[in-house]
C-alpha positions as CSV (number, residue, x, y, z in Angstrom):
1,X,10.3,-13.5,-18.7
2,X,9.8,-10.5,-16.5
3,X,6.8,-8.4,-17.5
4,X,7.1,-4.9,-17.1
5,X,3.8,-2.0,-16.7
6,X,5.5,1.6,-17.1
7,X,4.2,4.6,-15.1
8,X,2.6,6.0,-18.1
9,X,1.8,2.9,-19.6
10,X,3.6,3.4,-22.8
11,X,1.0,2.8,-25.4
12,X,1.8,2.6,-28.9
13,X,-0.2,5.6,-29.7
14,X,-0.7,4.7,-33.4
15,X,-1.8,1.3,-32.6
16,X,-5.3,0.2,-31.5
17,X,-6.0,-1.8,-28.5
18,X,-6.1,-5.1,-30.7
19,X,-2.6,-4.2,-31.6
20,X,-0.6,-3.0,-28.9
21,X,-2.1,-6.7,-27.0
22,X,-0.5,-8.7,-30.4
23,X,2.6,-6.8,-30.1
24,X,4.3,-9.2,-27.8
25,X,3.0,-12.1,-29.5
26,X,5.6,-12.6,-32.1
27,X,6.6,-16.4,-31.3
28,X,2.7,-17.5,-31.8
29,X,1.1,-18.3,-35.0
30,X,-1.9,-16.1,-36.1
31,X,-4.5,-18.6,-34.5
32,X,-2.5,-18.5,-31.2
33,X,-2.1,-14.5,-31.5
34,X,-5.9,-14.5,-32.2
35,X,-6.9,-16.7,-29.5
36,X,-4.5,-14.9,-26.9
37,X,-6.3,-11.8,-27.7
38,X,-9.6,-12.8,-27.0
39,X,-8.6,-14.0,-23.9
40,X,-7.3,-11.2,-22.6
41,X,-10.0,-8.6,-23.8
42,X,-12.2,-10.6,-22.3
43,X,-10.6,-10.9,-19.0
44,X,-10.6,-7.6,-18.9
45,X,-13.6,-6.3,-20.1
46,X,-11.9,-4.8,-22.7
47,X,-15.0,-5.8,-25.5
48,X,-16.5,-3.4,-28.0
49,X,-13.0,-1.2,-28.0
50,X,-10.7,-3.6,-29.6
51,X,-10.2,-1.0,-32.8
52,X,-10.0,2.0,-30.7
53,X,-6.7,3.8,-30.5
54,X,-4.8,5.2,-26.9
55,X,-6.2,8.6,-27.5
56,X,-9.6,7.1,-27.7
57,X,-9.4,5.7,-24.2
58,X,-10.0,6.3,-20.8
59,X,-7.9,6.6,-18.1
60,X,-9.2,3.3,-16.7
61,X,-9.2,1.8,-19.9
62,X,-5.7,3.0,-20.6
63,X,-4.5,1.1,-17.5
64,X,-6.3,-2.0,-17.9
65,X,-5.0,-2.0,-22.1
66,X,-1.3,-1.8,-20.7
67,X,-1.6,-4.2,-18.0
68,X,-3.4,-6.7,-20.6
69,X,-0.5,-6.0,-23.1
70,X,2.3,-6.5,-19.9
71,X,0.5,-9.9,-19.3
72,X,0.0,-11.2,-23.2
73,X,3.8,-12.8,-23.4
74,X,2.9,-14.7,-20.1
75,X,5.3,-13.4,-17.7
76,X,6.8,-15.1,-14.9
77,X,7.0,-12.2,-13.1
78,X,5.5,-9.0,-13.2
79,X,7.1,-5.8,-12.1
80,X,4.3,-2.4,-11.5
81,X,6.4,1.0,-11.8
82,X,3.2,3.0,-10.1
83,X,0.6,1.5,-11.7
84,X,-1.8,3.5,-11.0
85,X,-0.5,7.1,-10.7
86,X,-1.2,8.2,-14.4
87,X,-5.0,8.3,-13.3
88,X,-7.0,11.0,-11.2
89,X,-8.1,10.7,-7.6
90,X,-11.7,9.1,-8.0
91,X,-10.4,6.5,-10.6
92,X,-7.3,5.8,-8.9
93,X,-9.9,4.7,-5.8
94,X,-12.4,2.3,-8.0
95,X,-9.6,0.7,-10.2
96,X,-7.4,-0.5,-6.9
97,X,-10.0,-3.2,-6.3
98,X,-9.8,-4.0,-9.7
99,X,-6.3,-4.3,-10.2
100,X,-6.3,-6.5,-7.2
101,X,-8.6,-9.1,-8.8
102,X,-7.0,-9.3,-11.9
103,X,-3.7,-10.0,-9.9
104,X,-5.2,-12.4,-8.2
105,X,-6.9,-13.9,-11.2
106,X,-3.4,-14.6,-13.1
107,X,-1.9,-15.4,-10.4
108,X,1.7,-14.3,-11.5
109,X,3.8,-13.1,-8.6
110,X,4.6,-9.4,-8.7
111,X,6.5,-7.0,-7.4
112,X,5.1,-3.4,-7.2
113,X,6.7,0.0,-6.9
114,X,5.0,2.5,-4.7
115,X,5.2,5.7,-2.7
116,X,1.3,5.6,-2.2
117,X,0.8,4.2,1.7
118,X,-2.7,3.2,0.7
119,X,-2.2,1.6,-2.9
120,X,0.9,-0.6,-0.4
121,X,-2.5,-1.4,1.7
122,X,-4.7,-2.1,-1.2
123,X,-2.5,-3.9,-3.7
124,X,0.2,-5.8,-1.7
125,X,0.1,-9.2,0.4
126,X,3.8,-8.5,1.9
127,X,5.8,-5.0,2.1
128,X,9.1,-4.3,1.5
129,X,9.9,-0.6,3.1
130,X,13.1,1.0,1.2
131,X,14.5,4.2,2.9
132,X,17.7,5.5,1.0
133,X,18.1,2.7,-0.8
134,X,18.6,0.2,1.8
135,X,15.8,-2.6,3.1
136,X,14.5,-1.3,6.5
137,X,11.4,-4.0,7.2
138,X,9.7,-6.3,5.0
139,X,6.8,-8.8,6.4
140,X,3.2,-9.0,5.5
141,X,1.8,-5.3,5.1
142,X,-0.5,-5.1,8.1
143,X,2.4,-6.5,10.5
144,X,4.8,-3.5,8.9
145,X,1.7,-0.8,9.7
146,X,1.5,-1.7,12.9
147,X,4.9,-2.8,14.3
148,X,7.2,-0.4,12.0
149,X,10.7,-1.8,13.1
150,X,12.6,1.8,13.4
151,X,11.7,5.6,13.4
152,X,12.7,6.0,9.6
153,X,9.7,2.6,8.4
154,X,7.3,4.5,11.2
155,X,7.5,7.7,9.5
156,X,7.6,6.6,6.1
157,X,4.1,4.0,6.8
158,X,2.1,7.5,7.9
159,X,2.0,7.0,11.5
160,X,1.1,10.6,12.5
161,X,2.9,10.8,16.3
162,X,6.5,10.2,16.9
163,X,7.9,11.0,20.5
164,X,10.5,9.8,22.5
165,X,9.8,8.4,26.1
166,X,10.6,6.5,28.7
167,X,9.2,3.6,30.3
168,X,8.2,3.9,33.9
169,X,6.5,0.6,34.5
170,X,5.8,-2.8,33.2
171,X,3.3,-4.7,34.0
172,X,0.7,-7.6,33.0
173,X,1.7,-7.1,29.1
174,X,1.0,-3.3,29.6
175,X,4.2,-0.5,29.9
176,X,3.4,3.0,30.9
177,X,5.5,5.5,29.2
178,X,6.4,9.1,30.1
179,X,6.4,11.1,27.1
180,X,7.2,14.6,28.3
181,X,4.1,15.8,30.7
182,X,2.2,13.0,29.2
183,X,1.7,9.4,30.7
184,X,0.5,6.4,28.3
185,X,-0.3,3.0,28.6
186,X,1.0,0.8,25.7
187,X,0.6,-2.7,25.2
188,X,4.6,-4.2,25.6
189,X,5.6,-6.0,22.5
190,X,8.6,-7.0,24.2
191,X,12.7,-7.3,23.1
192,X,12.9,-3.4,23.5
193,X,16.1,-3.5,24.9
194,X,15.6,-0.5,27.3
195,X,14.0,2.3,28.7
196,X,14.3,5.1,25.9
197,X,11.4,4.4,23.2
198,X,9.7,6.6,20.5
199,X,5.9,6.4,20.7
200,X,4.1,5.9,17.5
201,X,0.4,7.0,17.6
202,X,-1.8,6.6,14.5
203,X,-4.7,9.1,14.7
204,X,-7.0,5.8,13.8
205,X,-6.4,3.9,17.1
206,X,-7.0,7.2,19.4
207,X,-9.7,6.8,21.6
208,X,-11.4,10.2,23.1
209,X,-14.0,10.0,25.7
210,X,-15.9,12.6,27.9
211,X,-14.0,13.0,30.8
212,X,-14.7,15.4,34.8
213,X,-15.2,19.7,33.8
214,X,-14.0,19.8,37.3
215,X,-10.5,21.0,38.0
216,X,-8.9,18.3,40.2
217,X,-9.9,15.6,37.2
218,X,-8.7,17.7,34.5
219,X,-5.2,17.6,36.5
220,X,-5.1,14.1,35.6
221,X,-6.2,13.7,31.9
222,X,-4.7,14.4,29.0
223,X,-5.7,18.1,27.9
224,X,-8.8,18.3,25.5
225,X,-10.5,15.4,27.6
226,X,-8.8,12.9,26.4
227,X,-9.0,10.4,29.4
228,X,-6.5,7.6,28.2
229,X,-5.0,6.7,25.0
230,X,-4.0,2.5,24.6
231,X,-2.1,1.5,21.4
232,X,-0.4,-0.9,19.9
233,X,3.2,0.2,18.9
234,X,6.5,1.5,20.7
235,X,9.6,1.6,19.1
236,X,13.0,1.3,20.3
């Protein structure tokens, strides 16, 4: 009962759209095949190109076809090998709220299978981060952005900066870190279990401001004016 979307979808290529969505049906009777069907062509707006054949389609239309065909057996559970990576850039970006809502509409738990940071972003509700084979962090997908658990989830989630420091001071939930010539303020998220941390900065949560020309300020800033950086995650 495990339903199963290949990379590259797979279609039957000498079998129209109508046919590759009856494959799996072959426990129904023909009125249950037909009304099966319907159902799922129209859930996914797949009217007016029932009798077309795989080489007729879209690459959007493609996905949605093999998805429909993954669902028609009803599946307890749905397994997505890179559902999405078949297509090119611009459709990749439009069908990732689509494929959401149609998740969401069936309603079948799924597991998917990605190396894309953004389709994790888009598409899941929890993460699971696999380096080498071996479960480094799962939790819900924003928590795992933000708080990666170790240097190997950090760099595989795109954080952009990873340096090692050394906390100098702690105080009212803040720690300042010495990161080479560089001093930052972090917010603490406690249990470190020492001094020696790796900085992870995301280029998103940098804030730049106009700081002093003069040169007793720029002696205290960060070079290119950058007055003060506050973020959110240090790792042990």
């Amino acid at each position: 009962h495990i339903g199963y979307l290949f990379q590259e979808y797979a279609l039957f290529p000498h079998k129209t759209v109508k046919g590759n969505l009856e494959f799996g049906l072959i426990d129904c009777s023909r009125e249950q095949r037909a009304e099966r069907v319907s159902h799922l062509i129209d859930l996914f707006q797949l009217n007016g190109i029932e009798g077309r054949f795989p080489r007729q389609l879209s690459g959007g239309q493609l996905q949605k076809v093999a998805l429909a065909r993954t669902l028609a057996p009803r599946p307890r559970l749905l397994l997505l090998d890179e559902p999405l990576s078949a297509l090119d850039d611009p459709t990749r970006s439009r069908l990732r709220s689509e494929l959401r809502r149609l998740l969401n509409q069936v309603g079948i738990p799924t597991l998917l299978v990605t190396h894309d940071r953004v389709e994790a972003i888009a598409l899941g509700d929890r993460l699971v981060v696999m380096v080498d084979g071996r479960i480094q962090q799962t939790g819900p997908v924003r928590e795992v952005f933000s708080f990666p658990a170790n240097h190997a989830v950090a760099q595989s989630v795109g954080t952009e900066t990873l340096t090692p420091g050394e906390i100098t001071e702690a105080r009212n939930g803040l720690l300042t870190v010495q990161a080479g010539p560089v001093r930052i303020t972090s917010v603490d998220p406690g249990d470190l279990g020492g001094r020696d941390v790796y900085l992870c900065i995301r280029a998103e949560d940098v804030i730049i401001e106009r700081g002093s020309t003069s040169r007793d300020s720029a002696r205290n800033h960060l070079p290119g004016r950058i007055t003060s950086i506050l973020f959110e995650g240090v790792l042990v």
